[in-house]
N, C-alpha and C positions, 0 to 999 in steps of 0.2 A: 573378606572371606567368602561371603557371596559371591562376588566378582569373579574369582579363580576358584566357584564349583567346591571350594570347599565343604560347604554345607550347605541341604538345601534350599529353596526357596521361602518355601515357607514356615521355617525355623527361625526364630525369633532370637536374638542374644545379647547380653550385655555385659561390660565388665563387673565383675561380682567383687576382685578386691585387688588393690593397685597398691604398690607399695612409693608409686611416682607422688603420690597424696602427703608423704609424710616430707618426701625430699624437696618435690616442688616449693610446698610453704614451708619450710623450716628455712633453706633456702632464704626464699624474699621476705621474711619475715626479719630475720637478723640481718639481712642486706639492707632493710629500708631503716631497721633501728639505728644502725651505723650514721645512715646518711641523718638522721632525723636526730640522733646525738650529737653529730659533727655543728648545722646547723643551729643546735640551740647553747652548744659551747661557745661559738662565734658570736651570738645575740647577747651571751652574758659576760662575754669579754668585752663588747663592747659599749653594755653597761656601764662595766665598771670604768673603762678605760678613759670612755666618752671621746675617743678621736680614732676616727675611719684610717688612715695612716695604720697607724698601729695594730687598728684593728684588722685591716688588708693581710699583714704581716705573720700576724697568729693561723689567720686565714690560709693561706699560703701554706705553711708548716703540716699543716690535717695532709693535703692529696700529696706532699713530697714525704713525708712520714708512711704513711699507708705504704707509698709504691716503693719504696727501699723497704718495706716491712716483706711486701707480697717477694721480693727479688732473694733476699734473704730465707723467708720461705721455700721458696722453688731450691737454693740449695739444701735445704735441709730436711728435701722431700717431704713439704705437708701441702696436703691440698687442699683446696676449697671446701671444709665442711661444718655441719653446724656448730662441734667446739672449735674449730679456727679460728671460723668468721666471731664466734661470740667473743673468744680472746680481745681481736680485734677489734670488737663494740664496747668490750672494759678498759682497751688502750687508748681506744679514741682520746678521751677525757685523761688520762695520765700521759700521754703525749703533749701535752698542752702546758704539762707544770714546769720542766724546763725552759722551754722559751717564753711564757711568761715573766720569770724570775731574771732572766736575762736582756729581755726586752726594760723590763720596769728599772732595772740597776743601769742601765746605758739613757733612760729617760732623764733617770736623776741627776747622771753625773749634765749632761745637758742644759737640764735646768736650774741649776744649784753651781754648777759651777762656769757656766757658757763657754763650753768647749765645745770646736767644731761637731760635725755627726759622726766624720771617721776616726776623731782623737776619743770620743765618748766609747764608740763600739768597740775600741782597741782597749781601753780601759777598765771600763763596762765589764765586757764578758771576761777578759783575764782575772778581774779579783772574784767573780762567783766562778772561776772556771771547776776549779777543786772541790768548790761546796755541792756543784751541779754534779759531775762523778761521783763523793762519794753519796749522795743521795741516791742517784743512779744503783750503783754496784750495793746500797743496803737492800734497795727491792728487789733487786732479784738474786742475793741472797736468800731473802725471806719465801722464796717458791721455788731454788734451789731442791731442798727435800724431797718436792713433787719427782723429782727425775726416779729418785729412788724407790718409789711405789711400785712393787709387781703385781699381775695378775689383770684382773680385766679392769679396774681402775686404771692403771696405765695405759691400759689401749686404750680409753676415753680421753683421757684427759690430757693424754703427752701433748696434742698438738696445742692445745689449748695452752698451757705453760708457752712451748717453746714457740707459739706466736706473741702472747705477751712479753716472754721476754726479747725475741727480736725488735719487737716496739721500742722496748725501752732502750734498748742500744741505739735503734737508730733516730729516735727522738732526742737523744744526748748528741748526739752527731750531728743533726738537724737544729737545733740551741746555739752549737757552738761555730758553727758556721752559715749556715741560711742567714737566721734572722739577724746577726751581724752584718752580714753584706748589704742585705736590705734596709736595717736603719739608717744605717753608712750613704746608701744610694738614695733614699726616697728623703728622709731628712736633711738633704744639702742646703738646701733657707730655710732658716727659720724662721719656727712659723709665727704669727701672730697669739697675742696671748690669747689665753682658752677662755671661750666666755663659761659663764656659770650655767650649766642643764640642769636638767631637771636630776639626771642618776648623779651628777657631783653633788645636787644638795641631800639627793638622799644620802649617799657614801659618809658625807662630812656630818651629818646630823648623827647617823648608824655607829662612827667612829668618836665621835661625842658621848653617848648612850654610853658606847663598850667603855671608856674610860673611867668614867662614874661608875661601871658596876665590875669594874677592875680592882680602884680605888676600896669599893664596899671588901672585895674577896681578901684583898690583901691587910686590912686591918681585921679579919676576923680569918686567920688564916689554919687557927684547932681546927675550927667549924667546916670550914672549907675542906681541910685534907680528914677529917672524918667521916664529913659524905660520903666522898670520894671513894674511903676504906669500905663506908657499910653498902653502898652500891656495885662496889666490887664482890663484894663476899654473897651479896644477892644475888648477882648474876651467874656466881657457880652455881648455888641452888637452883636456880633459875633454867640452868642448861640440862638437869636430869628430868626437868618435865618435857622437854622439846621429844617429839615423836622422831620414829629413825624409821628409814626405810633406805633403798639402794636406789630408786629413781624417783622421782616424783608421781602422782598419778595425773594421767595427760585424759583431757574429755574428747578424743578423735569419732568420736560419735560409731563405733563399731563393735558390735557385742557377740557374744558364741554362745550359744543354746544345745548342750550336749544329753542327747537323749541315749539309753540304754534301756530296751526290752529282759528278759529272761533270755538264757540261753537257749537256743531250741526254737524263738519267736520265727515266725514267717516274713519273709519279704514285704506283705501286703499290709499284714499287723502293723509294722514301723510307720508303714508309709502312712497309713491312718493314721495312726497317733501324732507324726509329724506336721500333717495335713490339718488336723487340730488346733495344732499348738500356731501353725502360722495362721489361721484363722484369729486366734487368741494377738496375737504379737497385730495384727493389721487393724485392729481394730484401738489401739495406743495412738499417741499421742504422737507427731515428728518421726517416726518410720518412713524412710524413704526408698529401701531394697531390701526385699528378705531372700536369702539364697539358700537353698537344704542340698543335702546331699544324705543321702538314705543308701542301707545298705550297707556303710562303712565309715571312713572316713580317710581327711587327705591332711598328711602330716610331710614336710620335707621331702615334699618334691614325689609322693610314692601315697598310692592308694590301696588302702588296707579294705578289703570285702569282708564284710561280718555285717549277717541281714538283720539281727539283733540290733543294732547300733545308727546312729545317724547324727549330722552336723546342721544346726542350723546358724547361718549367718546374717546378724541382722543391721546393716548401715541406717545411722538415723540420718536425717535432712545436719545443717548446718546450725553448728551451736545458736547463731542469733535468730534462726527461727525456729528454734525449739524451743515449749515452752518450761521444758523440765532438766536437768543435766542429767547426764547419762546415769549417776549411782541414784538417783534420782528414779530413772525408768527403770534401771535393775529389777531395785526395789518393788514397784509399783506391777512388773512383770511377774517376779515372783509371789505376789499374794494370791493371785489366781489359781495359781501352781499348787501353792501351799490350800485355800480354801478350797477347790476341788481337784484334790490329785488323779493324773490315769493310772488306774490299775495298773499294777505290775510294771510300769514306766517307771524309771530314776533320770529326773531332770535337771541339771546342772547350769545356770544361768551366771554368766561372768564375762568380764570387759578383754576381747580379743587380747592376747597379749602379744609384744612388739616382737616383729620377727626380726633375727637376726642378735636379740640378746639373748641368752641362754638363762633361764631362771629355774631354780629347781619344783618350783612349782609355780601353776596358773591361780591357788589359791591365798588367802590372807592367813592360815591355819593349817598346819597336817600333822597326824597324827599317824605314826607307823610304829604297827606291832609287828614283832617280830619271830617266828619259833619253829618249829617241828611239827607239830601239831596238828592239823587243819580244823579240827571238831574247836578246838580249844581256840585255836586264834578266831575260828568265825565265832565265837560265843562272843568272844573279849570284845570283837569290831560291834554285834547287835547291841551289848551293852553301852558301851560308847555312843 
């Protein structure tokens, strides 16, 4: 802006609030969980599996899975965003349950009955072929309902549905043909037998254990299905103490400080007070930009002039060098507030809220009287 004279030289500026903040890391955040789940799906497949083969194979099925998921997507106009990508970081790991199941039944018939690798995979995958669909079409039954949600819940969350459920479509399709052609082609000799690792003696010792405590459940099987019932019946209890809200609260390190004079206050009044207050705020803990605006304020794009009034903006540094969380500094902002109040100022200190959701209030609490009156509603508001 320098450059092209837009503003002087010696005016100084910086960005005060960016909303690329939220998209950029939301973004690589769920982009790297993806890859960082995908990864540790493959390390415990091949745990258990304990042969590279196979595991190559499982391997394989994640980036051809994905990229029929993304192609599918693209018809069904959803784009890349943070409930897509998340769908897609809960499919990761449920893409994987089909072709396991059909990987393991085409092993067995192999090793159990030593049939080639193409007579296995032909075999193999046709008798779970039906078990794998309908297992398939019960889940996404079960998130079916989501379609039906109106209002701004659905604008959230549609894409998120209809990305997992493309997953699972094409993770079934991915099952029933990928990893068959592949055990077929990669399993041509056979191999030498499996020596004994270290995860086969875990697996065989783990499956030892559960047998014994199989055997226990099933001679004491009242005992067993009464737990069961009184754990159930706890957990409904259980659900009326869970707190409810509409979003979660996120710590994006970004707070609003809404100052209000008297009607009638002067220009210069505010700006002192606000002058103040950011004196007060600079001198905390992880504050990294404080930005005011006096005189008014700036709501949706359009600046409202009232010299009574002013906006303070305050960004802290980054959660790991902070040493406090943001409802944390709230807090610790407001004592000062509260222990020596400015005259005639009404302070209002609260966690910027997320632009772009519409919420009926920026508060945890509101309280609206309602009447004719105005003698009478301001008494009822003092008394409250």
């Amino acid at each position: 802006m320098k450059e092209k004279k837009i503003i002087p030289d010696d005016v100084n500026y910086t960005i005060a609030s960016s909303q690329a903040y939220y998209i950029e890391n939301s973004i690589k955040n769920v982009g790297s969980s993806a890859v960082v789940g995908g990864i540790l799906a493959v390390l415990m497949i091949w745990f258990f599996l304990h042969n590279l083969k196979r595991t190559f194979i499982i391997a394989v099925a994640i980036p051809v899975s994905i990229l029929g998921t993304f192609i599918l997507m693209g018809l069904s106009n959803v784009t890349l965003n943070i409930f897509s990508l998340g769908g897609l970081v809960l499919a990761v790991g449920l893409m994987l349950d089909n072709c396991i199941v059909i990987l393991e039944n085409i092993t067995r018939h192999q090793k159990e009955e030593s049939l080639s690798a193409q007579d296995a995979a032909h075999i193999g995958s046709r008798e779970v072929a039906s078990a794998l669909v309908a297992s398939t079409l019960t889940n996404l039954a079960a998130i079916i309902p989501f379609f039906f949600i109106k209002g701004i819940t659905a604008l959230l969350f549609r894409d998120m549905v209809v990305t997992i459920s493309v997953a699972f479509i094409i993770s079934l399709l991915v099952s029933l043909t990928v990893i068959p052609s592949l055990t077929a082609y990669l399993f041509k000799v056979k191999s030498k037998k499996e020596k004994e690792g270290f995860s086969k003696r875990v697996i065989e010792r783990a499956v030892a254990v559960y047998r014994k405590f199989l055997k226990l459940i099933l001679r004491h099987k009242v005992i067993t299905l009464g737990s069961v019932a009184a754990l159930f019946i706890l957990s409904i209890f259980l659900v009326g103490t869970l707190g409810r809200e509409f979003l979660p609260q996120i710590d994006d390190g970004k707070i609003t400080v809404k100052v209000k004079l008297p009607v009638g206050s002067a220009l210069e009044e505010t700006d002192k007070v606000v002058k103040n207050l950011e004196a007060i705020i600079k001198e905390m803990p992880g504050v990294g930009k404080v930005y005011s605006m006096v005189g008014g304020y700036w709501q949706r794009r359009n600046v409202y002039e009232k010299a009574n009034e002013a906006d303070v903006a305050i960004e802290l540094v980054q959660k790991s060098r902070r040493p406090i969380p943001i409802v944390a500094f709230i807090k610790k902002l407001q004592k000062p507030l509260k222990d020596k109040p400015i005259a005639g100022a009404q302070i209002k200190v609260m966690k910027t809220p997320l632009r772009g959701i519409k919420k009926t209030s920026t508060s945890d609490i509101d309280i609206r009287i309602r009447g004719y009156n105005l003698d009478t509603l301001y008494d009822l508001a003092k008394d409250i």
